[in-house]
Each structure stands twice: as C-alpha cells, then as structure tokens.
ZAMARGU-4260 file (C-alpha; in steps of 0.2 Angstrom, whole numbers, plus 5000, padded with zeros to 4 digits):
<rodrens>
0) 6182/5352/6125 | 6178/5360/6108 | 6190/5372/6100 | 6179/5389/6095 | 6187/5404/6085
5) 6174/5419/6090 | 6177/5432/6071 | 6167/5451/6076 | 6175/5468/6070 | 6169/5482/6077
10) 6172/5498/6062 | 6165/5511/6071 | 6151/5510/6090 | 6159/5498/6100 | 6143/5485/6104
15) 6151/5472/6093 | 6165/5467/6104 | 6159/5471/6122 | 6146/5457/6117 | 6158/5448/6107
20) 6171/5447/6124 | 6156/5443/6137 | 6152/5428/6125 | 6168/5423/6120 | 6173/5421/6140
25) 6157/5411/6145 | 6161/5399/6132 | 6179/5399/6139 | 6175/5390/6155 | 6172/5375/6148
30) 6180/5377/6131 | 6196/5382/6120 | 6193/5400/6113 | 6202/5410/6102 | 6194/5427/6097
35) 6198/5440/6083 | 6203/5457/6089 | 6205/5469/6072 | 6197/5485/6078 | 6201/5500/6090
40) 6207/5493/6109 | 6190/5495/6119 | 6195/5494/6138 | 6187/5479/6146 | 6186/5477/6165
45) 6200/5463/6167 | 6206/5450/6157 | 6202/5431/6154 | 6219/5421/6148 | 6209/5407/6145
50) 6204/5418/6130 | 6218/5417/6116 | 6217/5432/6104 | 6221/5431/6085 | 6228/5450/6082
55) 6226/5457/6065 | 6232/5473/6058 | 6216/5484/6064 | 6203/5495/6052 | 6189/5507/6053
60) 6180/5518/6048 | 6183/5537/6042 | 6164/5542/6037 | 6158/5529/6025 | 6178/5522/6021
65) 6186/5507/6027 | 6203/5515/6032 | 6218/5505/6042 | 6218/5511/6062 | 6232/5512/6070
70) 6229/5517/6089 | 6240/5530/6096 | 6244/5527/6117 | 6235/5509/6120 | 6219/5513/6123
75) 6217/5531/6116 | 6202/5533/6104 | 6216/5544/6095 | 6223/5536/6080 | 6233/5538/6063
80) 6221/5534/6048 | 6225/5530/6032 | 6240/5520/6024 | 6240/5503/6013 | 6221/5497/6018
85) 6224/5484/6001 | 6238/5478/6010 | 6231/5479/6026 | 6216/5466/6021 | 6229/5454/6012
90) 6237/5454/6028 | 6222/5450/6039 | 6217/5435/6028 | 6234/5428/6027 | 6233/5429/6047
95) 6218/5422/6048 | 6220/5408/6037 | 6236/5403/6045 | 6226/5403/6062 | 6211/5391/6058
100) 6224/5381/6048 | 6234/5377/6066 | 6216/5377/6078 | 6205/5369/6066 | 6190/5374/6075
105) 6176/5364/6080 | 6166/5378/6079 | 6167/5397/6071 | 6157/5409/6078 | 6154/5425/6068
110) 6146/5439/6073 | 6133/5450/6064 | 6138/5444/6044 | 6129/5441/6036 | 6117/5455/6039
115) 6130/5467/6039 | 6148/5469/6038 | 6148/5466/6019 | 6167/5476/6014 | 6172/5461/6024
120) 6162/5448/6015 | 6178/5441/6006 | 6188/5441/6023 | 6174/5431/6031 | 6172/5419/6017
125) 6191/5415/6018 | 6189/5411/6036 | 6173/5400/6033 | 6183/5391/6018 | 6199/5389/6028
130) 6190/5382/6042 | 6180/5369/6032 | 6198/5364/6024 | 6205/5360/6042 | 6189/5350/6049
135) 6177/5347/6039 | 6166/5344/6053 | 6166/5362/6060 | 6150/5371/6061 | 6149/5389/6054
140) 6137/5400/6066 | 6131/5416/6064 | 6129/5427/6082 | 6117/5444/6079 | 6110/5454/6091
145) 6091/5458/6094 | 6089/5470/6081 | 6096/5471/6063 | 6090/5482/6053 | 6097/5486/6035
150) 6114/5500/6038 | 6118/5512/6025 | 6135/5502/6023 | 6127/5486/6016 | 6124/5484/5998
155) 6109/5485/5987 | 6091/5490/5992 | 6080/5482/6007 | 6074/5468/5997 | 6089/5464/5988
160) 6100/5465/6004 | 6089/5453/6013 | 6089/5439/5999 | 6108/5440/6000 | 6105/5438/6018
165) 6095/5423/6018 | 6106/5415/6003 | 6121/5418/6012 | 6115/5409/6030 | 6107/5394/6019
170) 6123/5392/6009 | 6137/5394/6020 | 6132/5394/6037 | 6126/5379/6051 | 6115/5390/6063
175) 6110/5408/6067 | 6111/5412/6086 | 6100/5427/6091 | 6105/5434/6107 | 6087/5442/6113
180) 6074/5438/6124 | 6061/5433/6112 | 6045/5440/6124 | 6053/5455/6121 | 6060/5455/6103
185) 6060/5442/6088 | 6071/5443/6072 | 6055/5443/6063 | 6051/5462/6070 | 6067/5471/6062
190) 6071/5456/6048 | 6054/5450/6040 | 6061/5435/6029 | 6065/5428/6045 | 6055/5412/6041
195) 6066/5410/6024 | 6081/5404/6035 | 6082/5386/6034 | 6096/5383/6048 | 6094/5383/6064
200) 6090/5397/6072 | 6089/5401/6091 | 6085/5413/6102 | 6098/5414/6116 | 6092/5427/6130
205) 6101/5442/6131 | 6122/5442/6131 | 6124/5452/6149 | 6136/5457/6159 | 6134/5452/6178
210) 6133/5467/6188 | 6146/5469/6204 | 6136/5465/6220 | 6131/5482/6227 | 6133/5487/6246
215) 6121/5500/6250 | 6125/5515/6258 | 6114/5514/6272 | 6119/5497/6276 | 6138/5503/6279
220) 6133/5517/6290 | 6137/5531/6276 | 6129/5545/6268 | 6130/5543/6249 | 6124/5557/6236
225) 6111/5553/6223 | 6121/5550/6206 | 6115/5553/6189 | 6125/5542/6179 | 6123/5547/6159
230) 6134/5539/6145 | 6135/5548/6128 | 6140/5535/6114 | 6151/5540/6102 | 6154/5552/6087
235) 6143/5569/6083 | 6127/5561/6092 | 6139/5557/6108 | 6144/5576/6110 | 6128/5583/6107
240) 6121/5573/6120 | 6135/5574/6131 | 6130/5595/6129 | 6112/5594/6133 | 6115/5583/6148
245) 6127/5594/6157 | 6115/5606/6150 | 6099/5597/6157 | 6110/5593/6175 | 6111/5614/6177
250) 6092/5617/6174 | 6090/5601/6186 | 6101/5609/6200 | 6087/5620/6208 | 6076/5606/6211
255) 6087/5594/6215 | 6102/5600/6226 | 6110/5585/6232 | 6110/5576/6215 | 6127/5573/6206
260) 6132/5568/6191 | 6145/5557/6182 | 6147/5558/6163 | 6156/5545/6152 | 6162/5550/6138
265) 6164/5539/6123 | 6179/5529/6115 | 6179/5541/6100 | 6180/5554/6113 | 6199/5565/6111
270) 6207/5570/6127 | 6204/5587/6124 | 6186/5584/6121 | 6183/5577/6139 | 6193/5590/6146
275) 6182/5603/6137 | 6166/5595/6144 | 6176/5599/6161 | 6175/5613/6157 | 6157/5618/6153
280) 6153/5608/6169 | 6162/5619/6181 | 6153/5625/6195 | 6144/5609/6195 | 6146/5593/6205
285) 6150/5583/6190 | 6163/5572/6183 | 6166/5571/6166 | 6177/5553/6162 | 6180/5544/6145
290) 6173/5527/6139 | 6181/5518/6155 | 6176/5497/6159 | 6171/5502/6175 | 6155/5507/6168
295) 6144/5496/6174 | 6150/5497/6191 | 6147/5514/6192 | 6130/5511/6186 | 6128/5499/6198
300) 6127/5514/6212 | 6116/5524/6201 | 6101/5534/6207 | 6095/5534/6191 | 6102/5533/6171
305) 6102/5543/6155 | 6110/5534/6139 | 6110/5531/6122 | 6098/5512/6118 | 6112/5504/6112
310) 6114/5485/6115 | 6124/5485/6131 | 6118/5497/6139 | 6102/5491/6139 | 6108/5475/6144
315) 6116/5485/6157 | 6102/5494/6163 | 6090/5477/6165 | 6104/5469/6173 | 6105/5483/6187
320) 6087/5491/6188 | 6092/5508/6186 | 6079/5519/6183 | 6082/5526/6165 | 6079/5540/6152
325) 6086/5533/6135 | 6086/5545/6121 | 6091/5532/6106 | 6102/5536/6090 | 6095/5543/6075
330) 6111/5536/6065 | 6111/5519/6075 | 6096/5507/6066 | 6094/5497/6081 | 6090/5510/6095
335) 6072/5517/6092 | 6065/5499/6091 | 6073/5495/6106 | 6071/5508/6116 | 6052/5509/6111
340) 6051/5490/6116 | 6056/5495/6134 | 6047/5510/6135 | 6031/5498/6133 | 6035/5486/6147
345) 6038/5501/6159 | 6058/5496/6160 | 6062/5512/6154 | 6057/5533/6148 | 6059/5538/6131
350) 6066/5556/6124 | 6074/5562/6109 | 6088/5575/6109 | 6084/5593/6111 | 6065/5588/6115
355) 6061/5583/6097 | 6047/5569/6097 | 6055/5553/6094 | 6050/5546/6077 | 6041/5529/6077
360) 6053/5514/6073 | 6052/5507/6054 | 6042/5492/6051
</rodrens>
C-alpha cells in the first residue's frame, strides 16, 4: 500500500476539487491518501474516512487577488476576505512541510501546476522539496485536466509561459497524468509543446463520477414530469445565465406545458441571490437551489440538460446521457474547446448566452 498526498487548490470555479475528491477516493481503496483542502468548503455527496485531509488556513480569490477566505456558516459561499494573506501562506507551507515530513509519501499528486496556479509556485516547490527530503524515492506527478489553456493569472506571454511549463515538468516532476479520453481530446490541441515534455505522460480517460442507478418512472407505476435540469456556474456569468434560463423556461412554457424546471445555483451564489431567482421564477414550476452535491442525482432523472462546459459537468452529462444545451464561459479557457469537441460527436448542442454566435475556440 502506497502513501499518496493528492495537493489542488481551488481559488475561484470549483472543478479542481470535485475532480480532485473523485480521484483522491478511488486511489483510497487500495491505498493511504491524504488530500489538501485550502479553499472554500464545496459540498460533496458523503464522505470517505479512508481519505485523510491536511487543512490549511484557506485563500481565494477577490478579482485578480490572492486574499485569505474565511467561510462564514460551513458550507456558505459567503465569506470574510482580507486579513494577513503573507502570514496566511507562511502558515500553509509550515503545515504542509510538517505533513509530508510525518507521511513521507510514496507518491505526491499535484493537480494543474504547472500550467497554472503559479502565485502558489513557491508553496508547491516547498511541498515537492519537503517530500523529496523524507523519501527520496517519492515520485512527483502532475494531474491536468483535458484542456489547459494559458489563464490571465499566469505569468508572462504565451510562449514564455509555456517554456516555464515544460522546464518545470522536466525539472521537478516524475510524470504528467492527463485525465481525457484521448479520441476526444489530446494535450497537444490546447498545449502545442506537448511533445517537449520528456516525462511520462498519460492519458488516463476521463475522472467521473458514477451516476446513481435510475428507477424509471414507468417501471414504478408513476407519473413523472419532464425536468429541465440547468446549472449556472459561478460569478457574473453564473447569474446572467441563471436569468436567461428562467427567462428561456417562460418563453418555453406555451409549447411545453408539463415541463419543469430545476435550477442550481452556484457555490459563489449568496442566499439572497437564490432567494431573488425565486422570485423572478414565481408563477412557474421551478425550483431554484444553490450548488448542492446532489447534483448529479438530480441529473440523473433529467429530461434534458442546460449547463455551463465546464469539466464535470460534462463528465456528468456523458456519464448520464442527458440530452444537453451547453452554452460555455467566455471567462473560462477550457469550455469553448470542449464544448465544441462535443458538439461534433453529436453528444451535445452548442449556444452562447443571449443568442450571440459562439466564437471559434483558439488554436
């Protein structure tokens, strides 16, 4: 049994660590795994004790700043920014030094650095170090997922960024997992010095989420309402397309009569937010619900989907089948290339927010 320690901070959409907790408990059936949890709380569905966490004070992001979070009532995306954020990181690597020193890991996993994540570069390299101090047989890896492109928080130009990239896998890492379906998506498409890496690399298949086993309807002897099932992501985007759904729901109405709809929220989403959502919805059969780990259970039952083409949700939808509109972020670099790669094979249909056209991905 090997001891891994699973490092991902989530700073602002919360992809990072639902894929981060669906790979850190497969490796816990037959391994020990710790995992870093330094962000916001993101609800998961259950828990796994056999994963062991390694709590560090949390950070995120204000805008374009690394601030200190502190979460106010649990789960709440409400929080109190600001305070000592210097005094915040020293804290963090002293944690984190003192928790490889007693593992001493046979393996660390770290997830999305070195393509991004770079404020944290100094955190990371301690981890790395530390590791390597306690068994110097450990082996570093690198855990990305399908699409990764260049973010507006990493340093330096396209081609200067990318040669960091590559230095920093050849230097200080042992292997670069690539969690995609490579018939659908290579690292080449969105990371073009791909074939510079001299580790390892692998494409794994997609990180999913096993969907609940779903008991139709018909088969129990019930009647059961067509749902539309739309999640909004989070921030400025999320709202706005939260508003054109419930929006696009009432124009839908007349010609579909006996469709609902349920409407998550996202984590960033305050209370008073939802509960104004409610609001515009009334006179509809809708349910507006913040970011809730029964997601994927309610997609389960869903007539058909409309999303964001974010990582997991994707992942969600191939893992269910749901007939899907995705309209992808224009803020997120990993959506449109995604979502266009499904739109191709038929899995999925396309759309931008407020009927724009949607802009072809970079290349």
């Amino acid at each position: 049994m090997s001891r891994i320690v699973v490092y991902a901070q989530h700073l602002s959409g919360v992809g990072h660590r639902v894929r981060t907790d669906l790979l850190a408990r497969g490796l816990a059936r037959t391994h020990a795994v710790w995992t870093v949890d330094g962000g916001m709380p993101v609800p998961r569905p259950g828990t796994d004790d056999r994963v062991r966490p390694i709590v560090l004070p949390r950070l995120g992001r204000d805008g374009d700043r690394l601030v200190a979070v502190e979460p106010s009532g649990g789960t709440s995306a409400a929080s109190v920014r600001g305070g000592d954020l210097a005094g915040v990181l020293a804290a963090r690597t002293g944690t984190l030094a003192a928790a490889v020193a007693a593992i001493r890991p046979d393996v660390v996993i770290v997830e999305h650095f070195p393509f991004s994540k770079w404020e944290l570069a100094e955190e990371i390299f301690g981890l790395i170090d530390g590791a390597r101090a306690a068994n110097a047989q450990v082996r570093v890896v690198s855990s990305i997922r399908d699409v990764v492109w260049k973010t507006r928080f990493d340093p330096g130009d396209e081609d200067a960024h990318a040669a960091r990239v590559v230095a920093t896998l050849n230097d200080r890492f042992d292997a670069l997992l690539v969690h995609s379906d490579p018939r659908l998506l290579r690292l080449v498409e969105s990371f073009p010095r791909a074939s510079e890496i001299r580790v390892p690399l692998v494409h794994t298949g997609f990180v999913v989420e096993t969907p609940p086993v779903v008991a139709t309807a018909a088969a129990n002897g019930e009647a059961s309402a067509p749902t539309l099932v739309a999640s909004s992501g989070g921030g400025v985007e999320g709202l706005l397309l939260a508003h054109a759904v419930i929006e696009g729901f009432r124009l839908l109405r007349p010609h579909a009569p006996s469709l609902r709809l349920q409407l998550f929220g996202g984590l960033s989403f305050a209370p008073a937010q939802i509960e104004a959502l409610t609001h515009e919805a009334a006179g509809l059969p809708a349910r507006i619900a913040p970011f809730s780990a029964d997601f994927l259970t309610t997609l389960a039952h869903a007539t058909v989907s409309v999303s964001r083409a974010g990582y997991n949700t994707c992942m969600n939808l191939l893992a269910t089948n749901v007939p899907a509109v995705l309209v992808p972020s224009a803020a997120r670099s990993d959506q449109r290339l995604r979502a266009a790669r499904l739109a191709e094979r038929r899995i999925a249909t396309v759309r931008m927010l407020l009927g724009r056209p949607a802009a072809p991905p970079p290349t």
